[in-house]
Backbone bond lengths (Angstrom), bond angles and torsions (degrees), N, CA, C in turn:
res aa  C-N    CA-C-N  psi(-1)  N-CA   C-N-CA  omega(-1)  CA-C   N-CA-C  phi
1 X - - - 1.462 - - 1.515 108.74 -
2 X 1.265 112.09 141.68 1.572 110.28 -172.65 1.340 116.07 -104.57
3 X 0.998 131.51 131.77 1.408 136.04 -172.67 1.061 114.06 -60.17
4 X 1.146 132.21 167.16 1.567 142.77 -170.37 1.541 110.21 -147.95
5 X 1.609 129.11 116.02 1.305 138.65 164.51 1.332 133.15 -81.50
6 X 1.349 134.58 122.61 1.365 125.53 -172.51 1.393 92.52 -92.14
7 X 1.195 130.27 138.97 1.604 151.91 156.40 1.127 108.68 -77.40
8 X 1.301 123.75 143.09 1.254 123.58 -172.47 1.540 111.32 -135.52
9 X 0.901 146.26 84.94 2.279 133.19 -145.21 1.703 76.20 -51.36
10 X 1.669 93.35 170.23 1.001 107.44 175.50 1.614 100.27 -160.38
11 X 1.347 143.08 -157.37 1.375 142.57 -154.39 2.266 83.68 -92.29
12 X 1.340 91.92 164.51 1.442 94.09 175.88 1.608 125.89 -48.54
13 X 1.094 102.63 -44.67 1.781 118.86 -163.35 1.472 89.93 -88.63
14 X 1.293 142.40 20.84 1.726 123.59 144.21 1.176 130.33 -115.94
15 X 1.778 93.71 9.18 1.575 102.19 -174.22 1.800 94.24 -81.72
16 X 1.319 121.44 -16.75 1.459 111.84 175.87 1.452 121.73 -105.98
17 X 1.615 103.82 29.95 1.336 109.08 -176.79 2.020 126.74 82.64
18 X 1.343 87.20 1.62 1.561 104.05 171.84 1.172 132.63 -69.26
19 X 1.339 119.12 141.44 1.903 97.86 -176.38 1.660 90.17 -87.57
20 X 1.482 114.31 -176.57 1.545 121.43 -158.75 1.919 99.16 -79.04
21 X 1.215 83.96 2.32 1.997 75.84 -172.09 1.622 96.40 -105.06
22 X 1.146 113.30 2.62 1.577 122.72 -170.44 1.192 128.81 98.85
23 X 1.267 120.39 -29.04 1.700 125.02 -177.92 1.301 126.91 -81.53
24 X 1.303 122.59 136.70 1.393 114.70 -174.27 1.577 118.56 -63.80
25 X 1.205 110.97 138.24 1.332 111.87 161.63 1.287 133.44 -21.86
26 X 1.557 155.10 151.50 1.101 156.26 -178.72 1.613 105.06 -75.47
27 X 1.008 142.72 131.51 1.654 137.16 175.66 1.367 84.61 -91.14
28 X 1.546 107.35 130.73 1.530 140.18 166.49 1.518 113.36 -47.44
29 X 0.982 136.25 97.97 1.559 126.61 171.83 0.874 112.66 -63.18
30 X 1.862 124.85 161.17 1.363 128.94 -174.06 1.424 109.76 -98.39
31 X 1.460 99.32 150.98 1.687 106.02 -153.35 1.559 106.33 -72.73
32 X 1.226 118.63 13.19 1.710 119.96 150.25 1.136 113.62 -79.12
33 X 0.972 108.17 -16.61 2.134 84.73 -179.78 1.381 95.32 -122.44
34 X 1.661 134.12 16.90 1.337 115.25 167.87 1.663 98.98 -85.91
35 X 1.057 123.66 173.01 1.912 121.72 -141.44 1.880 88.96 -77.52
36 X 1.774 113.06 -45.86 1.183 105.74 -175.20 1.567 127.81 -57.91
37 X 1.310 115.03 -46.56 1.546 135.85 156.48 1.717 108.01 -42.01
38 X 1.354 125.61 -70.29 1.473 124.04 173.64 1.973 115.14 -41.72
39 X 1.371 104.70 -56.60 1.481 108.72 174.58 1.738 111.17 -65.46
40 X 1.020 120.99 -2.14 1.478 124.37 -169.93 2.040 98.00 -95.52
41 X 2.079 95.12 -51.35 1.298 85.05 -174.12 1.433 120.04 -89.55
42 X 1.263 112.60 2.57 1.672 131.74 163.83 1.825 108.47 -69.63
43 X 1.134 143.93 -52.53 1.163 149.63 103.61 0.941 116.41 36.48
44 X 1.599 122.87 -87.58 1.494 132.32 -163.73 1.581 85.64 -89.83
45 X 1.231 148.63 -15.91 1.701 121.97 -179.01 1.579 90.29 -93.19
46 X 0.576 130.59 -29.85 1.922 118.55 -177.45 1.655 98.04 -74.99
47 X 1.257 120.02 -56.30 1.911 107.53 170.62 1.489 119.31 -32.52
48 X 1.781 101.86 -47.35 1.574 112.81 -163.57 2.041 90.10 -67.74
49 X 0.868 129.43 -32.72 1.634 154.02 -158.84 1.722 84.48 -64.03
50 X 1.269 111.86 -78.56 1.763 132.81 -169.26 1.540 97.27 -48.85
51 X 1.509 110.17 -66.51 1.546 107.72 169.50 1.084 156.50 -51.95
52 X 1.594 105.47 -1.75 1.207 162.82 129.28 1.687 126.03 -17.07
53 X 1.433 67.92 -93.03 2.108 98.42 174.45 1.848 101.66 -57.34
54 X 1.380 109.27 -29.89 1.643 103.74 -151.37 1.760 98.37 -89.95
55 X 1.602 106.44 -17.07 1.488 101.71 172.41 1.363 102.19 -81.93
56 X 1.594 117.86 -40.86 1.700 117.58 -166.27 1.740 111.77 -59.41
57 X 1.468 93.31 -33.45 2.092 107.12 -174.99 1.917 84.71 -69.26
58 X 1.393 125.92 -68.17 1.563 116.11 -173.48 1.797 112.14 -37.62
59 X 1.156 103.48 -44.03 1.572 87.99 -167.04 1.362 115.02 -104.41
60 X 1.386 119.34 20.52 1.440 107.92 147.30 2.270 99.90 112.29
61 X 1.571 86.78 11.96 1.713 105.02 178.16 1.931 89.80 66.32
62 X 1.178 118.46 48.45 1.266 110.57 135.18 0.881 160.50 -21.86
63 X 1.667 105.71 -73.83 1.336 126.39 -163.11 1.776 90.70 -82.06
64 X 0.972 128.52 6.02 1.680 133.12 -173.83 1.503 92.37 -71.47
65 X 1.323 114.89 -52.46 1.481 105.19 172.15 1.176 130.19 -35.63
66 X 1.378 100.32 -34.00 2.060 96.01 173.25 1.177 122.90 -85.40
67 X 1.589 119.22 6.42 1.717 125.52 148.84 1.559 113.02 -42.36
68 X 1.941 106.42 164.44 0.886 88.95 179.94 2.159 117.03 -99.17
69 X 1.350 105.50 136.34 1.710 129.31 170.34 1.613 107.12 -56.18
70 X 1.272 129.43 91.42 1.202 116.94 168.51 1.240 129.03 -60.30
71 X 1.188 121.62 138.08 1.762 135.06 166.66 1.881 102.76 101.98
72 X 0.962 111.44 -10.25 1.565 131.72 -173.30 1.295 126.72 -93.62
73 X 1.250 107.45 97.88 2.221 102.40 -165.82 1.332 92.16 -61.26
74 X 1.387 127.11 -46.83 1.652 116.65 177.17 1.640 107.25 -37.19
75 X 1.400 136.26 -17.96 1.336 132.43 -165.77 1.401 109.28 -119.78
76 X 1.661 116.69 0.91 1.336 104.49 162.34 1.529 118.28 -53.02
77 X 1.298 114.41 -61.28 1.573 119.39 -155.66 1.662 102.72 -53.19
78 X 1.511 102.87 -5.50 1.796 79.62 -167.85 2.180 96.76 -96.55
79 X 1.255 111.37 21.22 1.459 124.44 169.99 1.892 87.27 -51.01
80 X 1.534 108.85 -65.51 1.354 106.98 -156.44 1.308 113.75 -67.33
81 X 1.354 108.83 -36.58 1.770 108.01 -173.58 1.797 110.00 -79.68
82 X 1.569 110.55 -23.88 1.985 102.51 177.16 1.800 109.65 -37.92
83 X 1.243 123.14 -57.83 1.416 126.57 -156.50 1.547 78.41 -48.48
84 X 1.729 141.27 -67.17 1.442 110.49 -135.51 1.512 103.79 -97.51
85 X 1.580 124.78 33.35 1.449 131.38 177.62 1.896 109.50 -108.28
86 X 0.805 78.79 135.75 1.755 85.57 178.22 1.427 115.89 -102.42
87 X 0.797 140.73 171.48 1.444 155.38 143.24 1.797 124.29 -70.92
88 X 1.111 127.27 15.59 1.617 127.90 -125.63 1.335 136.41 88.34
89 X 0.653 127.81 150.63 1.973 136.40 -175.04 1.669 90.88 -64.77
90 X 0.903 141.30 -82.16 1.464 121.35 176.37 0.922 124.60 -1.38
91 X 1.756 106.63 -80.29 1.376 116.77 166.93 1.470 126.51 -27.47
92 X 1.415 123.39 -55.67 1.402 143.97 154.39 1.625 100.70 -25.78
93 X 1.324 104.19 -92.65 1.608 138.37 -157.98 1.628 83.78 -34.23
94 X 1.221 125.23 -53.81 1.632 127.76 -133.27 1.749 74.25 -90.42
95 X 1.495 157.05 -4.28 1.490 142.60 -150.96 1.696 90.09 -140.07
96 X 1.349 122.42 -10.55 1.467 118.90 -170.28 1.404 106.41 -72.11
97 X 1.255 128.63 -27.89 1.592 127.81 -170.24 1.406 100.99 -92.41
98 X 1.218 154.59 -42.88 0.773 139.65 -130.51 1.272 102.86 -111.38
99 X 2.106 108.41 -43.60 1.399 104.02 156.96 1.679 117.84 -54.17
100 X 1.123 141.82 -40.72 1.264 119.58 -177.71 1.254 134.93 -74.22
101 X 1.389 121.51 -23.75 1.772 134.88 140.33 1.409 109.27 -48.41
102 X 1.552 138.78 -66.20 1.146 111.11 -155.88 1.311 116.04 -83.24
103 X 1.929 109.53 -10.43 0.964 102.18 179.69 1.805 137.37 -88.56
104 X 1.792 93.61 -9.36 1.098 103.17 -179.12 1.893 105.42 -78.72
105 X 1.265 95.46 -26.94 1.709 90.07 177.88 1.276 116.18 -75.10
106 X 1.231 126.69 -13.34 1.450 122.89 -173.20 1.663 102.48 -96.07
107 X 1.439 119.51 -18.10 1.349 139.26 -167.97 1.983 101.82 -82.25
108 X 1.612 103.39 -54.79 1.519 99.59 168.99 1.332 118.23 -77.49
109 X 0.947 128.92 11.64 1.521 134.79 171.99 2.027 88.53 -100.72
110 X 0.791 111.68 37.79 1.785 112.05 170.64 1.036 105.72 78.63
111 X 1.662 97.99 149.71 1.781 124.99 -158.00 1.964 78.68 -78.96
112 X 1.450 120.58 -75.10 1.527 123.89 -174.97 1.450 114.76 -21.67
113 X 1.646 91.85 -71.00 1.978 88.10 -175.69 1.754 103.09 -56.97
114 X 1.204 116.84 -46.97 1.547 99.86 -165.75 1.806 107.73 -69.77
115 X 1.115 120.87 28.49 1.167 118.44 -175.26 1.893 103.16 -130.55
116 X 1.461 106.84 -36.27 1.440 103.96 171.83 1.418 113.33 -78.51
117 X 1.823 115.22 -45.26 1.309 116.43 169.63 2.005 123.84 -53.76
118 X 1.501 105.58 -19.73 1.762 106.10 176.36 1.310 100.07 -64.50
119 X 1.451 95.32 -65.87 2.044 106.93 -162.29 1.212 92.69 -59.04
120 X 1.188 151.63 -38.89 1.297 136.72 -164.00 1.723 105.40 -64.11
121 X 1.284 105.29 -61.10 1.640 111.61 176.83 0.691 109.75 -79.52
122 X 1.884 139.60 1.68 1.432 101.61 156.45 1.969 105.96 -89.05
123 X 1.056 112.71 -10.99 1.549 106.55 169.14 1.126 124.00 -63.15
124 X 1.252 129.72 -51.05 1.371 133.55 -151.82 2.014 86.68 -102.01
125 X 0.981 123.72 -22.23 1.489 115.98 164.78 1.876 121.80 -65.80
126 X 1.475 86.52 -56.57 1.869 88.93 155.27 1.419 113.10 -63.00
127 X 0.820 142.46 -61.59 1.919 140.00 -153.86 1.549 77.86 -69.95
128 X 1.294 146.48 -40.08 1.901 128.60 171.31 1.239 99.06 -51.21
129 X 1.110 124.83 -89.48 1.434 135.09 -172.28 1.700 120.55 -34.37
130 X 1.941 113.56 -42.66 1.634 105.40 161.89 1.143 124.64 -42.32
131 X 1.735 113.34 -56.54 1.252 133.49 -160.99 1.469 123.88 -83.17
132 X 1.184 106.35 -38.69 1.952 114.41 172.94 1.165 113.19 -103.56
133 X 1.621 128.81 5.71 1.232 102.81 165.44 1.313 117.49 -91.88
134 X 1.185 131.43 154.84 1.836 140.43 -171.44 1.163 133.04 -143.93
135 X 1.585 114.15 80.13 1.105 119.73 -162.04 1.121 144.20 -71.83
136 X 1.456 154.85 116.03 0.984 142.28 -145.47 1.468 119.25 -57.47
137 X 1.798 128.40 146.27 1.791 126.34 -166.77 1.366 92.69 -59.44
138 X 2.038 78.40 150.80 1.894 77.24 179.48 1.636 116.60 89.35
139 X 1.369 120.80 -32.20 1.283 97.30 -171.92 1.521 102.07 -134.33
140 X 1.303 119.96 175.96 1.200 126.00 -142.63 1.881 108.03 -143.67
141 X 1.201 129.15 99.03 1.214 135.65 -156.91 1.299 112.21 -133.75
142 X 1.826 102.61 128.17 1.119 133.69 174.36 1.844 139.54 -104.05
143 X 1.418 112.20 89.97 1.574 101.73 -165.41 0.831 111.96 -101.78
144 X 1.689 109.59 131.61 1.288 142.97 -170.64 1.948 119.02 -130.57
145 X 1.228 93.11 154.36 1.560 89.89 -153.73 1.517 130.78 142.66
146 X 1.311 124.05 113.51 0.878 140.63 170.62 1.875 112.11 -53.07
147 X 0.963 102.82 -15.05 1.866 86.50 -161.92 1.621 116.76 -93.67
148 X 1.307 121.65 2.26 1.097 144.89 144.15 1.747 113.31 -42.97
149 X 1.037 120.03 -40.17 1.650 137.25 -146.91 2.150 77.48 -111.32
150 X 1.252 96.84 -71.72 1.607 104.38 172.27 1.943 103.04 -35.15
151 X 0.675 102.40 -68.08 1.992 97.99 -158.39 1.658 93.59 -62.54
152 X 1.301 110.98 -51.62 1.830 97.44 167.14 1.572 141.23 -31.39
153 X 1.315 72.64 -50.81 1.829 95.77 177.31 1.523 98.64 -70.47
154 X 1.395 129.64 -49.10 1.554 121.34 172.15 1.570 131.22 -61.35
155 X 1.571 103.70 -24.34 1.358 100.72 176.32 1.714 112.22 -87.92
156 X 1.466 116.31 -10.78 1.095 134.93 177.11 1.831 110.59 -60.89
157 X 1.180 80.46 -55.70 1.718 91.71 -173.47 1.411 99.21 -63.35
158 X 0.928 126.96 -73.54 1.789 150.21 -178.69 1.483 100.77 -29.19
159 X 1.495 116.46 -44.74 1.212 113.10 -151.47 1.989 88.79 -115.13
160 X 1.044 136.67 18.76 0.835 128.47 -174.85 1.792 113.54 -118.43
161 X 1.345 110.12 -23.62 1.658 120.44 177.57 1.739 90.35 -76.60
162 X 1.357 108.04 -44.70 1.786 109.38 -175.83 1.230 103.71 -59.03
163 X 0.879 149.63 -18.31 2.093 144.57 -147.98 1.620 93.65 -124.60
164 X 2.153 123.96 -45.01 1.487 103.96 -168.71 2.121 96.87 -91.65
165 X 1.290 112.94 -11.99 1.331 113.85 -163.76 1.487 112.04 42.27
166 X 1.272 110.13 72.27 1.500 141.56 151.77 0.959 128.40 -101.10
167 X 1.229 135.39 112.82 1.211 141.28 -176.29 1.393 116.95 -36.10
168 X 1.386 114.03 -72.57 1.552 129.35 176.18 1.580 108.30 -39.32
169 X 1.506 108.19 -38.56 1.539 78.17 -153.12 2.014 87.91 -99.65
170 X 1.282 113.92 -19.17 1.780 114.62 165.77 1.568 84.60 -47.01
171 X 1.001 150.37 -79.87 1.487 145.62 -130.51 2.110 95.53 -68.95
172 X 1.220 108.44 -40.26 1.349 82.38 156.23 1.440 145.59 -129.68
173 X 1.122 86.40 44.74 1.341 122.13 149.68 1.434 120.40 -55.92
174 X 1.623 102.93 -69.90 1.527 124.58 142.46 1.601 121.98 9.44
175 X 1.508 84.11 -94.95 1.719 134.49 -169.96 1.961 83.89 -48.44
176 X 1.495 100.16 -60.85 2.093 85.33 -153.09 1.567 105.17 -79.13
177 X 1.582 114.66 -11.77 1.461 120.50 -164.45 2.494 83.86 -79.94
178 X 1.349 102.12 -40.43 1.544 90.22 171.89 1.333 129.52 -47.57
179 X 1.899 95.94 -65.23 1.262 110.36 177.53 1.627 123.28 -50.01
180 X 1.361 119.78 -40.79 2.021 127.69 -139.85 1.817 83.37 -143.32
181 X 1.463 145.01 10.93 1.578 107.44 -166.95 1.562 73.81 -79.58
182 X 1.260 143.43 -45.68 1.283 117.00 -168.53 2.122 140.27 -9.85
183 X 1.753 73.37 -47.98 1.349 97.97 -169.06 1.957 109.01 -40.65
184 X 1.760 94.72 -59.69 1.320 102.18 177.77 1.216 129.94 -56.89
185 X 0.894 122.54 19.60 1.470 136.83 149.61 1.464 109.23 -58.06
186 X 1.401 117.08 -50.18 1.283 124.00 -158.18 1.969 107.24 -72.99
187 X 1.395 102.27 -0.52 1.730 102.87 153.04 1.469 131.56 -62.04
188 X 1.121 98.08 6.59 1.597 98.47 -160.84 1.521 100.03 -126.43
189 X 1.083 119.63 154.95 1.600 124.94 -177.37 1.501 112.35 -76.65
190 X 1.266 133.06 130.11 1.644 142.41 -141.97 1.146 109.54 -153.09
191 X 1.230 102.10 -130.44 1.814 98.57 173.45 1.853 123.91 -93.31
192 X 0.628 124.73 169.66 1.821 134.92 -143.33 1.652 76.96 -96.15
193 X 1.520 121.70 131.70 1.022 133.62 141.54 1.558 97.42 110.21
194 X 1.882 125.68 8.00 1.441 105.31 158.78 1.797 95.17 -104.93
195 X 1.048 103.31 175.67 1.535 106.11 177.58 1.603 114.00 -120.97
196 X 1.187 86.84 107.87 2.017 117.99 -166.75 1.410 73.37 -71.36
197 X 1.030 148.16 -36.27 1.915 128.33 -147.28 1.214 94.33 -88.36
198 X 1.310 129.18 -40.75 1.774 112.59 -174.94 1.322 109.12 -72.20
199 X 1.438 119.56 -32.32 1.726 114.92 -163.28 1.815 96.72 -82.96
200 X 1.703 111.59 -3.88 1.820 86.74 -177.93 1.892 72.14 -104.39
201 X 1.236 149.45 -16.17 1.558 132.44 -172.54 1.856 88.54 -73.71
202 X 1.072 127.89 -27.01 1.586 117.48 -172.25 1.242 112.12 -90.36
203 X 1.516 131.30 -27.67 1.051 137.11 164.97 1.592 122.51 -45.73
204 X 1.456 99.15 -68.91 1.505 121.39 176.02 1.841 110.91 -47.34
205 X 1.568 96.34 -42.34 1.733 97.79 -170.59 1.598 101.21 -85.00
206 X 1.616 119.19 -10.42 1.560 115.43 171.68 1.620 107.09 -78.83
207 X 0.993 112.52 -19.11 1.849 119.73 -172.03 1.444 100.43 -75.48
208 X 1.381 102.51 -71.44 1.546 113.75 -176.18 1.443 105.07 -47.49
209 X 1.501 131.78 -59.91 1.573 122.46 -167.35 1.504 94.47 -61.47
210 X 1.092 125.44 -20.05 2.052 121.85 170.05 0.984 115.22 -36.96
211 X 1.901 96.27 -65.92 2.022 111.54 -170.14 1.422 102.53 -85.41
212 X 1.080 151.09 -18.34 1.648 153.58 170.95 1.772 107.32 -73.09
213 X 1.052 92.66 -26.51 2.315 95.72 172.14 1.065 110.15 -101.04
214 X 1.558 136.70 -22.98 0.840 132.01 -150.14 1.747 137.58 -45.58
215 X 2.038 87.93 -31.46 1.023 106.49 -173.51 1.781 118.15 -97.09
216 X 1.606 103.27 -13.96 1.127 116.40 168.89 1.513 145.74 -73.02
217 X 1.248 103.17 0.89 1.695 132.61 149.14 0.756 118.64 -106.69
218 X 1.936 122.20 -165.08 0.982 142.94 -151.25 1.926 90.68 -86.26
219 X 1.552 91.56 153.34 1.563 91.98 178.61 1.658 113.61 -140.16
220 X 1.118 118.83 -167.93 1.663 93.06 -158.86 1.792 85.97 -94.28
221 X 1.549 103.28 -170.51 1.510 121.33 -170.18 1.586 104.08 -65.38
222 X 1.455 127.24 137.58 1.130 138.57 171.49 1.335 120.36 -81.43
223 X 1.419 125.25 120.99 2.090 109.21 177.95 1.420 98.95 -51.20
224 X 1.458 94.30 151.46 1.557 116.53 -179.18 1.743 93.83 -63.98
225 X 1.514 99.49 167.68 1.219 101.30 -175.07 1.624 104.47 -123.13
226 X 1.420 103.66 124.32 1.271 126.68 -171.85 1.896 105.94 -22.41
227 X 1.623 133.04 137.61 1.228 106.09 -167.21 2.022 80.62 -112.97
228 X 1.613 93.80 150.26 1.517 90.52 179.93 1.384 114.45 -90.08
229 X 1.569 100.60 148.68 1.278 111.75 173.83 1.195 137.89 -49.39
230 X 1.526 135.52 118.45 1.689 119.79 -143.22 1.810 103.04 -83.64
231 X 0.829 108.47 159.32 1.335 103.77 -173.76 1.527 122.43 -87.28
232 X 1.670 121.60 154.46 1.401 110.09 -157.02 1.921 117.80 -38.20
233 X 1.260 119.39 -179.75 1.195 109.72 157.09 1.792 114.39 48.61
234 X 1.372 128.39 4.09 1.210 129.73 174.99 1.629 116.60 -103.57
235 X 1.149 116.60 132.79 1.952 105.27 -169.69 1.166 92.21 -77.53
236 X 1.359 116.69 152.08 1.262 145.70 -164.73 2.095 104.22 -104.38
237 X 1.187 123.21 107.08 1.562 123.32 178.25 1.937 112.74 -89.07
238 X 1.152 114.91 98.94 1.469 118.05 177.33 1.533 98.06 -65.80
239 X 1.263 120.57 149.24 1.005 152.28 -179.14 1.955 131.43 -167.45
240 X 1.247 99.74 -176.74 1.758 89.70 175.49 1.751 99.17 -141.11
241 X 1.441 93.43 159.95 1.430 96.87 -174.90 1.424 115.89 -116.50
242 X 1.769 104.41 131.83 1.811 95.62 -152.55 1.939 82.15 -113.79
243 X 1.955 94.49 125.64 1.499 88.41 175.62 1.524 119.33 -106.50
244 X 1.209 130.32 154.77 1.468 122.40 -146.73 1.645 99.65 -97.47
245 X 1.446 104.66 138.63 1.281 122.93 -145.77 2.157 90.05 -84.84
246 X 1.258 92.50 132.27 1.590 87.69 176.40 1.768 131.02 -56.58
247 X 0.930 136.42 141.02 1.644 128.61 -145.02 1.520 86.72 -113.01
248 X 1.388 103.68 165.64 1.416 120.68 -170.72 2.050 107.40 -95.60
């Protein structure tokens, strides 16, 4: 059965969907990227993460095999599956906080970007890790791990208030460069058995999705634009000019 609307007239500026001051309404975001919805589906991918580890710990770290095998096209495909393999619950435990902060902020900043900006860093974080890692003769190595996907998501944020110069999002910029700049450290070669090559392939692909969005959010305040001079003999209307406050 099809619904039926009563119309009602109303002042000019709502017959085109205007609010009475003229401006359109705000379009409702979807309750994934409002902060409760984002922390909900950040949440259930770190559970799916644990549930994960708890089949890989039963069968003897198995599923580690589907990390990614450097130098080996047979070991590309496991680029996509490393983020949800652990090393041990440690391993896990020690990547659970940081993925769920950076990821919920990069997640309310939009379901889209946080979906082109993941796959992006998790690619170019694996294709680091295929290509530069080098394993010693004789042995046979599998990297797995979320924190590749983690340092992306941090250089993303960091590097993304710097590229739109927005206030809101420089401020946390701020906030994660306090909390996580630590992290980036982990670009650099350290101790034997983390893999420096994915966290500088996630780094690099968090920078770049920075300057490639840059323009696709919010951006900082624009100079007013010069108002022209009215022409002779034309009345002149005083007014004030309201400039729109940069969005989060």
């Amino acid at each position: 059965m099809e619904a039926m609307t009563t119309f009602n007239p109303g002042p000019p500026s709502s017959l085109s969907g205007l609010s009475p001051t003229g401006a359109k309404p705000e379009k409702k975001r979807p309750a994934i990227e409002r902060p409760v919805g984002a922390a909900i589906f950040m949440l259930a991918i770190l559970a799916l993460m644990y549930i994960v580890e708890v089949v890989d710990q039963s069968s003897n770290l198995q599923l580690d095999h589907y990390g990614i095998e450097a130098h080996r096209l047979d070991g590309l495909p496991g680029i996509f599956a490393a983020p949800f393999l652990h090393n041990g619950y440690a391993h896990l435990s020690a990547n659970a906080l940081p993925f769920l902060l950076l990821g919920w902020l990069t997640l309310i900043g939009g379901l889209k970007r946080f979906v082109v900006v993941s796959i992006s860093v998790i690619i170019t974080s694996g294709l680091f890790a295929w290509a530069l890692t080098f394993p010693k003769a004789n042995t046979v190595v599998y990297v797995v791990g979320a924190s590749g996907l983690i340092t992306g998501w941090l250089a993303y944020l960091l590097f993304r208030g710097i590229f739109t110069r927005n206030v809101g999002q420089i401020a946390v910029s701020v906030i994660v460069l306090l909390l996580y700049g630590g992290v980036l450290w982990g670009i650099f070669p350290r101790a034997e058995g983390v893999s420096w090559q994915a966290h500088l392939g996630g780094a690099v692909g968090g920078i770049l999705l920075a300057w490639l969005l840059r323009r696709s959010g919010p951006t900082a305040l624009k100079p007013k634009a010069k108002r022209p001079k009215p022409a002779k003999g034309s009345a002149r209307r005083e007014g004030s000019d309201s400039a729109q406050l940069p969005s989060f």
